[in-house]
N, C-alpha and C positions, 0 to 999 in steps of 0.2 A: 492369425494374421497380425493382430494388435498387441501380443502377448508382451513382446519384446520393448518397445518401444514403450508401454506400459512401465512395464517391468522398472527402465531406465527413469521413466519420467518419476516413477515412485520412490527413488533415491535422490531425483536433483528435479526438487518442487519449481524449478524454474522453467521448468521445460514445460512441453505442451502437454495435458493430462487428458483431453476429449476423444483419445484412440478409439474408435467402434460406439460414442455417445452419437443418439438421435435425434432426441429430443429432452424436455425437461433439465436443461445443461447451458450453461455459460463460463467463459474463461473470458478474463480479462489480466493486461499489465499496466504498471502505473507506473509511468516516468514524470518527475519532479524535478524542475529543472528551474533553477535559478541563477540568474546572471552576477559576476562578482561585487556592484554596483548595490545589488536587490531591485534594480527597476526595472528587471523584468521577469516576472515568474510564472512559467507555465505548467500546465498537468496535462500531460498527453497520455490515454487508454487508446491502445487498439484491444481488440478483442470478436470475441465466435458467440454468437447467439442463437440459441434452440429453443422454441416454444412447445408447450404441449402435445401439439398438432404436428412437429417436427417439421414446423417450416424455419428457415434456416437464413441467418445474414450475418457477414461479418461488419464491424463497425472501426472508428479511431474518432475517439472525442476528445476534445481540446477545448481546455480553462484557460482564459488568461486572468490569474488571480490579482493582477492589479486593477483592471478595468473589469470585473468580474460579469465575465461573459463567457459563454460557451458555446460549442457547434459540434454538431452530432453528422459525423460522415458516413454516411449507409454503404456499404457494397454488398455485390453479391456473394456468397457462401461461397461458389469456387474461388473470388481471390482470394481466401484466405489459405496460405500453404505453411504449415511447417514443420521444420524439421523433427525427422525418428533417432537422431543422437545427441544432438544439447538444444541450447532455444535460440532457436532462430525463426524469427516469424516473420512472413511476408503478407501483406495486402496492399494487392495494388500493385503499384510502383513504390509504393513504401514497404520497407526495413527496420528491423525491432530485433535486436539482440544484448546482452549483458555489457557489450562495450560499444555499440553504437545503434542513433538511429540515424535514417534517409527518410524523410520527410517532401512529400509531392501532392500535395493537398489546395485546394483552392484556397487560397489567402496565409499560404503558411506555406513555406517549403524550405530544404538545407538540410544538409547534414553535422551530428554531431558527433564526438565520439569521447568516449568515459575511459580515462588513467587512474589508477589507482583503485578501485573497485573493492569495498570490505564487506566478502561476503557474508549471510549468518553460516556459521560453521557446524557442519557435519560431526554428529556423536553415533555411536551405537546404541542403536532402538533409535535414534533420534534424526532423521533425514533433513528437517528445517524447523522452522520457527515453533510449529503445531508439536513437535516432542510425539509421541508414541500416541498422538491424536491423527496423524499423518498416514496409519494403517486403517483407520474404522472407515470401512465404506459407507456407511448413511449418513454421515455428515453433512449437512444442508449446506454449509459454506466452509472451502479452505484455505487458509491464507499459507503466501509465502514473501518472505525477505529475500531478495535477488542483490543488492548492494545497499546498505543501510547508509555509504556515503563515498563518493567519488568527483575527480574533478574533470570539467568539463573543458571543452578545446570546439572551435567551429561556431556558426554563424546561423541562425535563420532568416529569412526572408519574409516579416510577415507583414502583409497590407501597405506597402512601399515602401517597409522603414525595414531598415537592418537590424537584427537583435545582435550582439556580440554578445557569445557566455565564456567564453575564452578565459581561465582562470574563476570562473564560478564552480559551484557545487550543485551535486544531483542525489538523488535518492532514488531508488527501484522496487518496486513492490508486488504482487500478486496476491488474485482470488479465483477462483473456482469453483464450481457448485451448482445447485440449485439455486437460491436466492440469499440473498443479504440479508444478514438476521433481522427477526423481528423487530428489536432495538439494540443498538448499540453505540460506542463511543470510541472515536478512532482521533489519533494526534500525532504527528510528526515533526521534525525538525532537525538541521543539521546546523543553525545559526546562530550559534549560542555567543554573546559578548564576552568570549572568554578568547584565548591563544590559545590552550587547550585545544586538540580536535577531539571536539565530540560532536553525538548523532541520536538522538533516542526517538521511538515507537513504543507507543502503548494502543493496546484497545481492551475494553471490556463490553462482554455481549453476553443477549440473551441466546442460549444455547438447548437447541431440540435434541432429546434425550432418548432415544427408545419412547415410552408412554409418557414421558414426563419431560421435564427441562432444566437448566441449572446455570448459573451465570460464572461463564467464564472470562478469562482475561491472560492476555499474553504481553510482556514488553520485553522490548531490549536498551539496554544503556552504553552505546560506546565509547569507551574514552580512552583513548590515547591508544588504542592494539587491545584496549580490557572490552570482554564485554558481558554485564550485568544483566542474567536473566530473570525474570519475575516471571511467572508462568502456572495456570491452575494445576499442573501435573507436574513442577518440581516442589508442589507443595506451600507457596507462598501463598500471602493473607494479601488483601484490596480494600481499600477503603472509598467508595465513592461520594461526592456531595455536587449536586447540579445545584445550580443558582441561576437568576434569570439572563447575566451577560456571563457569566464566568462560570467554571467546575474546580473540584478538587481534586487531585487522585492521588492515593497513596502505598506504594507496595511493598512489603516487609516478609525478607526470610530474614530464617536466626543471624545470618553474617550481613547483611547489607540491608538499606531503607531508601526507598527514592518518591521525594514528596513533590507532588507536580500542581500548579497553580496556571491555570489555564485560563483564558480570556478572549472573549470570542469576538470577531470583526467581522467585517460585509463579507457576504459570498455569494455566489451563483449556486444554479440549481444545477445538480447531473444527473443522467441517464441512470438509474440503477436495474439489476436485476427480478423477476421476479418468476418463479420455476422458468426460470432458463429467459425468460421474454423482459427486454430490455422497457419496461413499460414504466417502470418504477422511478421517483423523484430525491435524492438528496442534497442539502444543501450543503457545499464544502467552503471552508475561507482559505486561503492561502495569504490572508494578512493577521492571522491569531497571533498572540503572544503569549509565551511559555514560559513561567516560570521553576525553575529545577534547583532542586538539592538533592545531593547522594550521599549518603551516609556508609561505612564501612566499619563493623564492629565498633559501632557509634561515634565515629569520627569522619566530621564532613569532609570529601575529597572535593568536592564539587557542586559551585554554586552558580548558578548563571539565571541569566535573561534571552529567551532566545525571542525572533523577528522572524517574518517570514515563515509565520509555522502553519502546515495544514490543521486543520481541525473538521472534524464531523461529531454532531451532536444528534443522531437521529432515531426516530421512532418512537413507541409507546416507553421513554426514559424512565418512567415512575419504576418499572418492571425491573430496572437493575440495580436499584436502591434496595432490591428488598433481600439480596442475594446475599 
């Protein structure tokens, strides 16, 4: 019955992946939406939630990273509907797909909708971000890149003030799984003080292994139509250094280097997973600052400052120093 629709979702990570799951299971989408201005930046997750027990609720949590607050909207399991041929999610009266959402939420509502859209691209053996990780079925958590950077058009309604994003930029993201690794370190951004368009994601995590574990780490760097993977299965080296306000990270294949100086600012606490039950706590900023260099065959392409960057720093961190 689920075969197909399986089948599809396992070539295009953006789709809905919980076909015939019961229990022990969570899916979530991450839209990042930033207004042209920067003053106002939100993170909107809907998502399906399964606990142990296979009791079941859909949810859509919303950050607003300047005033750094959040709200966790509960519904029931049946409204969450989505579609068996690309992603389209429905809960509610709200809408969630690759180029727009509809928003009808207490103290938030509008529609927006996403031009330009750069998705991560499609290889052989390689379906999205996760590379030939994207086939292991035990995997505790999977990520996907949905739009790494697009521009936004439309208007929300929140708490009697009009946002305008009309000419801002957005980001798209997803996870899937069981629960959110043990530790790990996740950073985004699409705001960099260059003319340049660029967009980069990094994360590195601790990673459940069969009997044992191993720290891995995935990024993208895009710049201008290029785009720069770092990945534990194309082979590339990490260099991680956590400090008490700031991080280091640094990724190196034989042809390209991208050294990132990270900085971490106020943030709220969100909802995370934990075997499938949204019980768990992380604290995300969407006022971090990035600092990036990219290097190609040891020639800098690209140096910037970015603004408005997400950042997650969470978990037992000592554990990925040691990787």
């Amino acid at each position: 019955m689920f075969l197909l629709p399986r089948w599809r979702a396992l070539w295009n990570p953006d789709m809905y992946h919980g076909w015939g799951r019961t229990r022990n299971y969570f899916e979530g989408w991450y839209f990042k939406l930033v207004s042209v201005n920067e003053d106002a930046a939100l993170a909107v997750i809907p998502g399906i939630s399964m606990d142990a027990e296979g009791r079941k609720h859909a949810f859509i949590q919303v950050m607003d990273g300047k005033a750094c607050t959040s709200r966790y909207h509960r519904f029931d399991a049946a409204a969450f509907r989505a579609s068996k041929k690309h992603f389209a999610v429905q809960i509610g009266d709200n809408y969630f797909s690759a180029s727009e959402l509809h928003l009808h939420l207490p103290g938030l509502s509008g529609t927006l909708h996403f031009h330009e859209p750069q998705p991560w691209p499609k290889m052989l053996g390689a379906p999205g971000i996760m590379g030939w990780y994207s086939f292991v079925p035990f995997m505790e958590c999977f990520h996907g890149v949905v739009s790494l950077q697009h521009t936004l058009e439309g208007k929300l309604h929140a708490n009697d003030q009009d946002l305008d994003f009309s000419g801002g930029r957005g980001y798209t993201e997803k996870d899937w799984g069981r629960s959110f690794p043990r530790a790990y370190v996740w950073m985004q951004t699409n705001h960099f003080d260059q003319d340049t368009p660029a967009s980069m994601m990094a994360s590195v995590a601790h990673i459940p292994w069969l009997q044992s574990a191993f720290i891995g780490f995935i990024s993208g760097f895009w710049l201008d139509g290029r785009l720069f993977r770092f990945a534990t299965y194309t082979g590339a080296r990490q260099h991680l250094r956590i400090q008490d306000e700031s991080l280091t990270l640094v990724f190196q294949t034989p042809r390209a280097e991208l050294r990132i100086q990270a900085h971490q600012a106020a943030g709220t606490a969100l909802h995370s997973p934990i075997s499938g039950e949204m019980t768990g706590k992380v604290n995300e900023s969407l006022q971090a600052t990035i600092q990036a260099e990219l290097l190609e065959n040891g020639r800098r392409i690209f140096e910037g400052t970015a603004r408005t960057a997400g950042l997650e720093v969470a978990g037992e961190t000592d554990i990925l120093l040691r990787g």
